[in-house]
C-alpha positions, 0 to 999 in steps of 0.5 A: 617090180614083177618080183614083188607082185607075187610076193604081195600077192602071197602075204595078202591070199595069208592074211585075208584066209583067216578073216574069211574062216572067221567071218564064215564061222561067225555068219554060220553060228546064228544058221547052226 
C-alpha cells in the first residue's frame, strides 16, 4: 500500500494544478 500513496499522491497534485490555474484566473479577470 505504502507504493500507491505516492502514486495517488501524484494523479491528485496533476489534477487539482489545472483547477487551481483556472480558479485563479477566474478570481483575477473581475480584480483585472
Amino acid at each position: 500500500m505504502s507504493v500507491l500513496y505516492p502514486l495517488i499522491q501524484a494523479l491528485v497534485l496533476f489534477a487539482v494544478a489545472p483547477l487551481l490555474s483556472g480558479i485563479t484566473r477566474v478570481a483575477r479577470a473581475p480584480l483585472a
